[in-house]
KOLVEXGU-42359 format. One record per residue: y, x, z of N, C-alpha, C in turn; residue in three letters. Coordinates in steps of 0.1 Angstrom, whole numbers, plus 2048, in hexadecimal, padded with zeros to 3 digits. Example, Ala and Ser with C-alpha at 12.3 -4.5 7.8 and 13.67 -1.06 7.14 Angstrom:
<doses>
7C788484E7D387B84E7DF88484Eala/7EA8808477F588984780088184Fser/
</doses>
This chain:
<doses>
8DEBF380B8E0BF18198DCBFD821unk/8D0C0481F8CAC0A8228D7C19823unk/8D9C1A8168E3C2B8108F0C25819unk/8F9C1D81D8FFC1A8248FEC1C833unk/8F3C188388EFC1C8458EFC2D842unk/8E9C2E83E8E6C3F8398F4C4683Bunk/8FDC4483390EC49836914C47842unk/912C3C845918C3E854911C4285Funk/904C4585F901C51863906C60861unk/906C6585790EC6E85491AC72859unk/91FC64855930C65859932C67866unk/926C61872929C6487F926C6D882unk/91AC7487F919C8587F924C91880unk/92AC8C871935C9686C942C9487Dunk/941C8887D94CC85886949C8D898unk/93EC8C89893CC908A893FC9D8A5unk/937CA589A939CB689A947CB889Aunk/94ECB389295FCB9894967CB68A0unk/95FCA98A6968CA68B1964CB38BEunk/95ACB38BE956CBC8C795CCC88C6unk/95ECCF8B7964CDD8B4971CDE8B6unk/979CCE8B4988CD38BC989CD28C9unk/982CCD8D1980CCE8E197FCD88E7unk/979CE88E0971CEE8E1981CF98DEunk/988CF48D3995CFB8D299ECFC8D8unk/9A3CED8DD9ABCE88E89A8CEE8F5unk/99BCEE8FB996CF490299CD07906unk/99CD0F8FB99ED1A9009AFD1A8FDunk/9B5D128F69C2D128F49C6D12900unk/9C2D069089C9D039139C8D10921unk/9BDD1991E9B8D219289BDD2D923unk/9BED2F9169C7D3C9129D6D3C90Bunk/9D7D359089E7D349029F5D31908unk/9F0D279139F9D2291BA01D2B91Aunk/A15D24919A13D1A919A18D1390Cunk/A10D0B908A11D078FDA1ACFD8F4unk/A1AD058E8A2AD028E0A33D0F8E3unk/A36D198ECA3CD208EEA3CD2B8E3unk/A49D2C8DCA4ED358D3A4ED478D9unk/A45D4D8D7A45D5C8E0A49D698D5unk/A4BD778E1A4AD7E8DBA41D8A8E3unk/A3FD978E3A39D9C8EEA43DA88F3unk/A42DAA8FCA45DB9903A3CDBE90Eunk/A40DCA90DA35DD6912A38DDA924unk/A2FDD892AA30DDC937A32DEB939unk/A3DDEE93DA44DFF940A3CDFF94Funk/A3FE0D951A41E1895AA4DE1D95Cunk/A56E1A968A66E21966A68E1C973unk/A72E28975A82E1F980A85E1897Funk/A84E0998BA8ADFE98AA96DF9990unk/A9FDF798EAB3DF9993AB5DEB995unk/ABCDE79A0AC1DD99A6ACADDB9A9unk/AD9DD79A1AE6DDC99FAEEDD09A3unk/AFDDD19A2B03DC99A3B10DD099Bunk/B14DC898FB21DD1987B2CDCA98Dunk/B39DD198FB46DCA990B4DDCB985unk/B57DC497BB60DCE974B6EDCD979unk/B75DD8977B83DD997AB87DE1973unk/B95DE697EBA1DF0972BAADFC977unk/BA4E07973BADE11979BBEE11984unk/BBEE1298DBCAE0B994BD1E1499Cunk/BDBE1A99ABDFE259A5BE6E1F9B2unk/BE2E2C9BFBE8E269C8BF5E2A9CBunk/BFAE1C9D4C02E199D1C0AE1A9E6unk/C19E1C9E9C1AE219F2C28E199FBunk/C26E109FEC31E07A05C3CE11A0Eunk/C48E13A0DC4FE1EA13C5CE15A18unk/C5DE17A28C64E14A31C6CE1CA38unk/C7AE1CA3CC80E23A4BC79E1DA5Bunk/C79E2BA5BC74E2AA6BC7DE21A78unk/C8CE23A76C96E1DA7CC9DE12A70unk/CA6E0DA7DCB0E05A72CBAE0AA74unk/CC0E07A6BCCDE10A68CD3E08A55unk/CDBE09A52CE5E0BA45CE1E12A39unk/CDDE0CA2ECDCE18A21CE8E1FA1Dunk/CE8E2CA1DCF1E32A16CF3E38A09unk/CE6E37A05CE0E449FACD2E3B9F1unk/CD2E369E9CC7E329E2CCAE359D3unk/CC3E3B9C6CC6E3E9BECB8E3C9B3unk/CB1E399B8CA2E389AFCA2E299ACunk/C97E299A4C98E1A99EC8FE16997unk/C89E0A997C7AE09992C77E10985unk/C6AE16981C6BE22978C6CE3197Aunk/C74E32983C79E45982C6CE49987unk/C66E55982C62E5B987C69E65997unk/C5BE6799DC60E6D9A3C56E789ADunk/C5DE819B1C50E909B7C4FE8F9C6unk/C47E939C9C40E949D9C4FE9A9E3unk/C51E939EAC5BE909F7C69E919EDunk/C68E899E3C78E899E1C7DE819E9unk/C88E809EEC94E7A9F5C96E6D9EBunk/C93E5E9F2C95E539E9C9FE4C9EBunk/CA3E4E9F9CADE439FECAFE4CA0Funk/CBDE48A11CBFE4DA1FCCAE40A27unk/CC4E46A36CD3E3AA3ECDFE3FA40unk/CE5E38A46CF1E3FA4ACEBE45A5Bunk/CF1E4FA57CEBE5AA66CFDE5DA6Cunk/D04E55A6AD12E5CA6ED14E5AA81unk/D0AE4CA85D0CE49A94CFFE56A9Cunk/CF7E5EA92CE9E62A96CF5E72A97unk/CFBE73A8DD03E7DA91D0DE81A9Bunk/D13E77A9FD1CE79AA8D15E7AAB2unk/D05E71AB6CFFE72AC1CF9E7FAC5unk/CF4E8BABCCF4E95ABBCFEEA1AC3unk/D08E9AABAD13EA4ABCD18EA1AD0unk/D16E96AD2D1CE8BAE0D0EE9BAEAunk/D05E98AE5CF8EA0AF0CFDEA9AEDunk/CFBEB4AE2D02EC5AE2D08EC3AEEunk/D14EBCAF0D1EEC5AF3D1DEBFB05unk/D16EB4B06D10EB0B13D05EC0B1Bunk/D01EC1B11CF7ECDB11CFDED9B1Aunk/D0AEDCB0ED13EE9B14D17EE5B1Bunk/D1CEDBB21D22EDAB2FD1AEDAB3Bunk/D0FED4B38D06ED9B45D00EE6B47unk/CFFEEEB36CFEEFDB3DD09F05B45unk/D15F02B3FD1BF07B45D1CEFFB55unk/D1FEF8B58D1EEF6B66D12EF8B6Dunk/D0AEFBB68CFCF00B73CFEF0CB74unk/D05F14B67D05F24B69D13F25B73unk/D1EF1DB74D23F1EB7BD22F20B8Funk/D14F13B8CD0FF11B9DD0BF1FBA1unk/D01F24B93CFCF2DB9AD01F38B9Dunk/D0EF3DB94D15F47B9CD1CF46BA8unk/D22F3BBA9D22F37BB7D1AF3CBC4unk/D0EF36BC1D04F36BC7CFEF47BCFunk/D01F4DBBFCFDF5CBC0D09F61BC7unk/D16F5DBCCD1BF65BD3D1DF60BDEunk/D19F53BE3D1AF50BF4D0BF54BF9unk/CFFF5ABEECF9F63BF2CF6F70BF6unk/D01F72BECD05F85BEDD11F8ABFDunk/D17F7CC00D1CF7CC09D12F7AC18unk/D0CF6FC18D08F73C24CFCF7DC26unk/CF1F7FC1BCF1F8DC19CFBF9BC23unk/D04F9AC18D10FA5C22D0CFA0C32unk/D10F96C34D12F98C43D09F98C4Aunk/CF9F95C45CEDF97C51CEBFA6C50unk/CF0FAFC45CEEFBDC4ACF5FC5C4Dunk/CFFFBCC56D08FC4C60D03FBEC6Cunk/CF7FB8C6ECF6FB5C7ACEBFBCC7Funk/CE6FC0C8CCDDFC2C90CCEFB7C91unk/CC2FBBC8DCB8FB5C8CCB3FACC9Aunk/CBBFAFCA1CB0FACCB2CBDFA1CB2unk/CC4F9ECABCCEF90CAFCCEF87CAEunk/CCDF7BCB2CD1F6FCB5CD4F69CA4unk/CE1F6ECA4CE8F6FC9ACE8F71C89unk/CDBF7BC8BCD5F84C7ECC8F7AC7Funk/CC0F70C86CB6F6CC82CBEF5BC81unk/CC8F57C80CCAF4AC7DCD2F50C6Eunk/CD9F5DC6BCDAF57C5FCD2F5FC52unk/CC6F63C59CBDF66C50CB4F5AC4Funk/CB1F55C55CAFF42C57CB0F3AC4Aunk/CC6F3AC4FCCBF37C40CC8F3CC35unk/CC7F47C32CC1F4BC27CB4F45C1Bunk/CB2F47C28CA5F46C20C9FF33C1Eunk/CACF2CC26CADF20C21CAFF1BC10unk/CBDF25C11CC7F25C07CBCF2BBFBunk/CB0F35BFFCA8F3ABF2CA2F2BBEDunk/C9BF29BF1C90F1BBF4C99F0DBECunk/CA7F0EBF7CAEF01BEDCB1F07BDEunk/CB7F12BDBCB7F12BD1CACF10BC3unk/CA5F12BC7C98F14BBFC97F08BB8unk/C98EFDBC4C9AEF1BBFCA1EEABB4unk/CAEEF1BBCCB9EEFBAFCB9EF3BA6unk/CB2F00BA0CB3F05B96CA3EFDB8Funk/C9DEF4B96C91EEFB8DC93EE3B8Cunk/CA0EDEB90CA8ED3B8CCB3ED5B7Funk/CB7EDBB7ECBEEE3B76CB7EE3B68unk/CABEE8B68CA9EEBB5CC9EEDCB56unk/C9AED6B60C98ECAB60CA2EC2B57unk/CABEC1B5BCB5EB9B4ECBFEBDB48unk/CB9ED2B42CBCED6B35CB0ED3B2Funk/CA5ECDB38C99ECBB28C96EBCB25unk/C9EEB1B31CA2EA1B2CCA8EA1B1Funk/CB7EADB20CC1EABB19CBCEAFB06unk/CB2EBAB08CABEC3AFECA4EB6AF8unk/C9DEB1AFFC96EA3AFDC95E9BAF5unk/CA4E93AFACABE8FAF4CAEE8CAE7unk/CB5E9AAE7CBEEA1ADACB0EA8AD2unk/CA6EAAAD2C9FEA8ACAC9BEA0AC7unk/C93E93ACCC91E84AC7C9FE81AB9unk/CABE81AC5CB3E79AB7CB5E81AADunk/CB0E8FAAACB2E99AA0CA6E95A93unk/C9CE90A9FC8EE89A93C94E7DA8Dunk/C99E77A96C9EE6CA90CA5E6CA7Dunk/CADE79A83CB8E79A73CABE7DA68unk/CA0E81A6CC99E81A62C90E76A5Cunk/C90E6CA65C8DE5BA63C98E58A5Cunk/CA5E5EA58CB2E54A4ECACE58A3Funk/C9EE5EA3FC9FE66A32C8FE60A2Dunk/C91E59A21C85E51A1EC7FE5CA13unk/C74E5DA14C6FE6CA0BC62E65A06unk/C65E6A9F4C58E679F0C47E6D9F5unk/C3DE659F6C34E6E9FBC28E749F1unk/C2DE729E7C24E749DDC30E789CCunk/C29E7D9C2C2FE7A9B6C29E6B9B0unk/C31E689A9C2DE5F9A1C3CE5699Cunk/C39E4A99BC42E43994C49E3799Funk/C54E309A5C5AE2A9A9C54E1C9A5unk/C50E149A9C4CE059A6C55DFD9AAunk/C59DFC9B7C65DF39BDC6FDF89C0unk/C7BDF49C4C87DF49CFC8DDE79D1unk/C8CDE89DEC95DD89E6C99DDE9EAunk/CA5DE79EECAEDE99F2CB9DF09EAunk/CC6DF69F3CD4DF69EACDEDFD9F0unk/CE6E059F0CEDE0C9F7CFADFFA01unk/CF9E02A0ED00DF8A15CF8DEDA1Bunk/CF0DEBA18CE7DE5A20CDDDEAA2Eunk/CDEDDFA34CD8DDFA41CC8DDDA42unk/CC2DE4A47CB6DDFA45CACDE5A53unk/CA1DDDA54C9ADE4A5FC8DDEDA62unk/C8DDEDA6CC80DF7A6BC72DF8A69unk/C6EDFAA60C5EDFAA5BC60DEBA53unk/C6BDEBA4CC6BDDDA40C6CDE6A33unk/C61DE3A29C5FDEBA1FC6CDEAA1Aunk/C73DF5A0FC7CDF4A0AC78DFB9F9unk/C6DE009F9C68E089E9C5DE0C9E9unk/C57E089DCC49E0B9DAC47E169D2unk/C40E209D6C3DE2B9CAC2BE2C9C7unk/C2CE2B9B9C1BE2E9B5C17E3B9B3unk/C0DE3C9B5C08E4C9B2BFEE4D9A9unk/C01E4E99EBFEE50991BF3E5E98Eunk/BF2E6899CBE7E7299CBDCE699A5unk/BDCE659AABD0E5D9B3BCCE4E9AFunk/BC3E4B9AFBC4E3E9A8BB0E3B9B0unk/BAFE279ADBA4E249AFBA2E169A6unk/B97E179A2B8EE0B99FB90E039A6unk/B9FDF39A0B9CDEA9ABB91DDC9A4unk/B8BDD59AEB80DCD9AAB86DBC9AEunk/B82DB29ABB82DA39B1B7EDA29BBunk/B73DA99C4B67DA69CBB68DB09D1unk/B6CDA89DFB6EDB29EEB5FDB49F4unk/B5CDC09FBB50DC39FEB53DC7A0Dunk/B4CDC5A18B4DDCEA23B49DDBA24unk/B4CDE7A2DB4ADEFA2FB36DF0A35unk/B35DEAA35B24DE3A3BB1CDE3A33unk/B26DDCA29B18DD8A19B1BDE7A14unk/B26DECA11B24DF7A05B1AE04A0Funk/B18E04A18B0FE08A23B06E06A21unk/B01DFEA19AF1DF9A18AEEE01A0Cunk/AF8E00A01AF1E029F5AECE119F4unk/AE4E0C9EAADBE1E9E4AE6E259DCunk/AEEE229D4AFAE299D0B05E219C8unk/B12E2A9C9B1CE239C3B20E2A9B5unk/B23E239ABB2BE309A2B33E2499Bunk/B3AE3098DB48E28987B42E3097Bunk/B44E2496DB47E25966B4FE2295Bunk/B53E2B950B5DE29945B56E2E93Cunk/B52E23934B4AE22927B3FE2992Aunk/B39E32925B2FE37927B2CE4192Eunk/B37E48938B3BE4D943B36E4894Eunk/B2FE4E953B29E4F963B34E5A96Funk/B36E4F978B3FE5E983B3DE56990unk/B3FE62998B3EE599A8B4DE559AEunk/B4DE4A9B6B55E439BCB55E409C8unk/B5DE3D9D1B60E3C9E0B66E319E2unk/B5EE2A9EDB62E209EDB6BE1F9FAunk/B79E199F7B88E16A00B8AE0BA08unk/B83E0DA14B85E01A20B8FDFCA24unk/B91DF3A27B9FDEEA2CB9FDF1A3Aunk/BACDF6A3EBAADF7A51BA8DE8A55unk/BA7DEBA61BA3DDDA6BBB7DD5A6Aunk/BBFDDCA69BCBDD2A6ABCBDCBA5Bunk/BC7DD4A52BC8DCBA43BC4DC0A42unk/BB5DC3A49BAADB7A4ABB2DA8A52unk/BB7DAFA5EBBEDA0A66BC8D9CA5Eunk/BCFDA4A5CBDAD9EA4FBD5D92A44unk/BCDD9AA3CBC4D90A34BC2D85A3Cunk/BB7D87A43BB1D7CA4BBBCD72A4Eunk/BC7D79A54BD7D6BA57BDAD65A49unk/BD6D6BA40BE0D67A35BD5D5AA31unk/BCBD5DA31BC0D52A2BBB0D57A2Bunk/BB2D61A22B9DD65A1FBA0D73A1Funk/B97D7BA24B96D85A24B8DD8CA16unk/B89D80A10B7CD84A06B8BD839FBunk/B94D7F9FBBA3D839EEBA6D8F9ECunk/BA2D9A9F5BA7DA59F3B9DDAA9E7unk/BA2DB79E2B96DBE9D8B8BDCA9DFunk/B85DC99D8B7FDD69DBB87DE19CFunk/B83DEE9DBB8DDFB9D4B83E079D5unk/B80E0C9CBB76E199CBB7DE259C6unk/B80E2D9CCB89E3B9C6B7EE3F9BEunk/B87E469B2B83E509A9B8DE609A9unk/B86E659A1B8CE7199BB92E72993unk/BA0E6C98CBA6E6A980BA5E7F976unk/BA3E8897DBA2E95978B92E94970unk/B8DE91979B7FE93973B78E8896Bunk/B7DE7D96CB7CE75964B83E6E956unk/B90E73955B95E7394DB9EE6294Aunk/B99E5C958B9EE4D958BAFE4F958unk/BB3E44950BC2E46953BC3E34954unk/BCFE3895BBD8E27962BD5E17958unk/BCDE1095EBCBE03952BC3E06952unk/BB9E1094EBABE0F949BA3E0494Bunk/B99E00946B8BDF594DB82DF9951unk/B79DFA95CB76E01961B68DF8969unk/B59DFF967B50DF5970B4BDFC97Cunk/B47DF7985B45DFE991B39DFA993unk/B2DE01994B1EDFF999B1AE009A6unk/B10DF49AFB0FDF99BEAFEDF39B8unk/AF9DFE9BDAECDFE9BAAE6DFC9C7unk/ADADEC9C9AD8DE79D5ACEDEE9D7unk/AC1DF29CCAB8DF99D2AAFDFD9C7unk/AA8E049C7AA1E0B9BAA94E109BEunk/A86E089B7A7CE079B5A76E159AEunk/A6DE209B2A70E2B9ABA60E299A3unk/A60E2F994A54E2F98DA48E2298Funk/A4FE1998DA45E0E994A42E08981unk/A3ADFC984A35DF4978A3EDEA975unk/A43DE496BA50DDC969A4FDD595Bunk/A51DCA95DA56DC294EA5DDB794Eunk/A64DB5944A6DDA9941A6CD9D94Aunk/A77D9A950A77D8E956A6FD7E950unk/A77D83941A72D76939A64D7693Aunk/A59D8293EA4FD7E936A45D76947unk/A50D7594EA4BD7095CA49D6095Bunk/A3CD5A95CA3BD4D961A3AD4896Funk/A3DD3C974A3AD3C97DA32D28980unk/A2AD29985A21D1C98BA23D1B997unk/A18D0F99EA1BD0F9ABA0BD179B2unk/A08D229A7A00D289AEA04D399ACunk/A10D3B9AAA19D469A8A1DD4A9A0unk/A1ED5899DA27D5B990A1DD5F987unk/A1BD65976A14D68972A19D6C962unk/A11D77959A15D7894CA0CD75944unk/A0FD7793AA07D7092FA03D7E926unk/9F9D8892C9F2D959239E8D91916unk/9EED9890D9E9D998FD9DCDA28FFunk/9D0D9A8FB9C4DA18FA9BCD9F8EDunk/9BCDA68E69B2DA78D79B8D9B8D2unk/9C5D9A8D29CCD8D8C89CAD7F8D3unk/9C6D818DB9C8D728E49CDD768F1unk/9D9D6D8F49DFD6D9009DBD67910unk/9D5D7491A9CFD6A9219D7D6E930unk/9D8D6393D9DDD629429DCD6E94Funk/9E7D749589E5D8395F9EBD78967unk/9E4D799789F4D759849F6D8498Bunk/A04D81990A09D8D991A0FD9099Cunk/A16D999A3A17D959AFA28D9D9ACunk/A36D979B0A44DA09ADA4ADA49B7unk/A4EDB09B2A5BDB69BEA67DB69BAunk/A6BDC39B4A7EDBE9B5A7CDBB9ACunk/A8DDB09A6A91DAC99AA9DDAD99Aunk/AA1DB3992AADDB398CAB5DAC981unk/AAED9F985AB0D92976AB1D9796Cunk/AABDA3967AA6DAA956A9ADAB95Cunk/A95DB4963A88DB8964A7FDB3975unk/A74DB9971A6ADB6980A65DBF982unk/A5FDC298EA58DC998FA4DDC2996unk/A42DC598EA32DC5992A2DDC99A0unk/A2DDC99A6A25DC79B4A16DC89B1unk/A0EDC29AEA02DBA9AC9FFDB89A0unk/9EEDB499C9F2DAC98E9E4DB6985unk/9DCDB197D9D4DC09779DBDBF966unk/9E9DCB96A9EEDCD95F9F2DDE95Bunk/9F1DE09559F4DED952A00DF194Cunk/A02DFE948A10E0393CA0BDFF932unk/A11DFA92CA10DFC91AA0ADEC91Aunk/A03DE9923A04DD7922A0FDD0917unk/A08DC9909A0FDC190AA0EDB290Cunk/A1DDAC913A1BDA1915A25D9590Dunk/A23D88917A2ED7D90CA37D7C912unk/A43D76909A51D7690FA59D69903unk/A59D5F90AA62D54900A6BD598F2unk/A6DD598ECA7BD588E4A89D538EAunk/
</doses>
C-alpha cells in the first residue's frame, strides 16, 4: 500500500514537470513563430530603385491614311487596287474636270474682253483729253472761257481715276476667280501622301461620288505605332514618370498619339470613348520593329530612388498593421513596419528596424 502511494507520487511529479515545459514551449512558439503551421522560405531585404509600372501589350501597326476628293465630281481615272504599292504623291484616282475646263476657258476669254474694252475706254478717253487740252491753249488765261474748261479738265482727271480703279478692280475679281477654279482642277487629282501600300478602294471609274467621302486607304509601312486595348488621356500620360516600348529585350522611347478633340466626339457619339486604343509612335529605323510585331509599352507611375524594399509576400498584416517576420540566430521574431510604394512584387519600407541584408519570411 505504502510503494503504491509512493508511485503515484512520482507519477504526479513527472507529470507537473513536463506539463509545465510544454507551456513554456507553446509559450515562445506563439510569440516567435507566428504564424503558425506556415510553410516558409526567407528573402533578403535590398537596397534599390523601386518602379510602379503599368505594362500594355500590343502590335506594331502602321499608319494608316483615309483619302478623299475635296469636290464632287465623276471618277474618271482609278487604276490601283488593294495591294499595289505605291510612292509619295502618286496620282491614284482623278475626276472628270471637263465642266472645270470649259469654266476656265469661259473666264480667259471673259478676261480678254474686258481688257480689251477698258484699253479701248482709255484711248478714247486719252484723246477727248488731248483735245480739249488743244483748245484751252488757244485761249487766253484771263477768260471766262479758259477757266470753265480748265474746270472740266480737271474733272475729267479725277473721274477718270476712278474708272481706272474700277477697272482694275474687276481685272482682279476676274483673276480671282480664274484662279480658285484653276485650284479646283487640282482637287480632281487624288495623290498619295505617303509611300506605302494601298489597303482599300471603294470606288471605280464612272462613278459619282462626293466630297470629303473616303474613297482609298493607303498605309504607310515607313511610319508605324504601338497600338494598345487601353485608351489613356492626354492628362494621365502627363502624370507619368516615363513612357517606353519594348521588343523582347529591347528598350526604346515612344510617343504617345492623342486623339484630336473631333475623334474624341465621334467616339463619344458612337458609344465609349474608352474603345478607342491607345497609340505610341516608335522609330521603326532605330528599332528594327517591322509591321505585326508584339510589342509592350511601359508607363512608369513613379519611382522610389535607393530606398529599403522587400517581397510583398514577406508582408503581414493584423489589425495592428503591417509587419515581417526577421530571422535572428535561427529564430523568427516579429519587425512592424511602416510601407510606401508597391508595386504588387515589391514594398517599400518606410519604417520598421530593418536593415539590408535582413533576412526575412515569405510563405511558399
Amino acid at each position: 500500500m505504502r510503494r503504491r502511494t509512493w508511485m503515484i507520487f512520482l507519477t504526479g511529479i513527472c507529470l507537473f514537470f513536463s506539463g509545465c515545459g510544454a507551456g513554456k514551449d507553446m509559450e515562445e512558439t506563439e510569440e516567435l513563430l507566428a504564424p503558425v503551421g506556415a510553410v516558409t522560405e526567407t528573402v533578403q531585404v535590398l537596397r534599390k530603385d523601386l518602379m510602379d509600372a503599368d505594362y500594355e501589350n500590343g502590335y506594331v501597326t502602321p499608319f494608316t491614311y483615309e483619302l478623299s476628293f475635296e469636290i464632287d465630281g465623276t471618277v474618271s481615272y482609278c487604276q490601283v487596287r488593294p495591294g499595289d504599292a505605291v510612292e509619295q504623291y502618286q496620282e491614284l484616282a482623278t475626276l472628270d474636270d471637263e465642266e472645270l475646263s470649259e469654266g476656265l476657258l469661259a473666264l480667259e476669254e471673259e478676261y480678254e474682253r474686258a481688257e480689251r474694252r477698258f484699253q479701248l475706254q482709255n484711248q478714247q478717253w486719252e484723246q477727248e483729253m488731248a483735245d480739249l487740252q488743244e483748245r484751252i491753249s488757244g485761249l487766253a488765261s484771263d477768260t471766262e472761257e479758259y477757266e470753265l474748261l480748265q474746270l472740266e479738265l480737271e474733272e475729267q482727271i479725277f473721274y477718270h481715276a476712278q474708272v481706272l480703279e474700277e477697272q482694275e478692280q474687276a481685272l482682279a475679281e476676274l483673276d480671282a476667280q480664274y484662279e480658285e477654279m484653276n485650284q479646283d482642277t487640282t482637287k480632281n487629282h487624288l495623290l498619295s501622301p505617303c509611300s506605302g501600300i494601298v489597303v482599300r478602294v471603294d470606288v471605280q471609274p464612272g462613278q459619282e461620288i462626293f466630297a470629303d467621302t473616303c474613297v482609298m486607304v493607303v498605309a504607310d509601312f515607313n511610319n508605324a505605332y504601338i497600338s494598345c486595348d487601353t485608351f489613356h488621356y492626354q492628362s494621365q500620360i502627363d502624370q507619368l514618370a516615363s513612357l517606353s516600348g519594348y521588343l523582347g529585350d529591347q528598350v526604346f522611347d515612344v510617343e504617345y498619339i492623342p486623339y484630336t478633340d473631333e475623334e474624341l466626339r465621334e467616339a463619344a457619339q458612337m458609344g465609349d470613348v474608352s474603345s478607342l486604343n491607345g497609340r505610341y509612335r516608335l522609330d521603326l529605323e532605330k528599332t528594327g520593329a517591322r509591321i505585326g510585331d508584339s510589342a509592350v509599352v511601359e508607363m512608369v507611375n513613379r519611382v522610389a530612388e535607393d530606398v529599403l524594399c522587400v517581397s510583398k509576400r514577406a508582408i503581414y498584416t493584423d489589425t495592428s498593421g503591417s509587419y515581417v517576420y526577421r530571422l535572428e540566430e535561427g529564430i523568427r521574431r516579429r519587425v512592424d513596419v511602416e510601407i510606401g510604394l508597391d508595386n504588387g512584387m515589391e514594398v517599400e519600407i518606410l519604417a520598421g528596424d530593418l536593415q539590408e541584408g535582413d533576412e526575412v519570411y515569405v510563405p511558399e
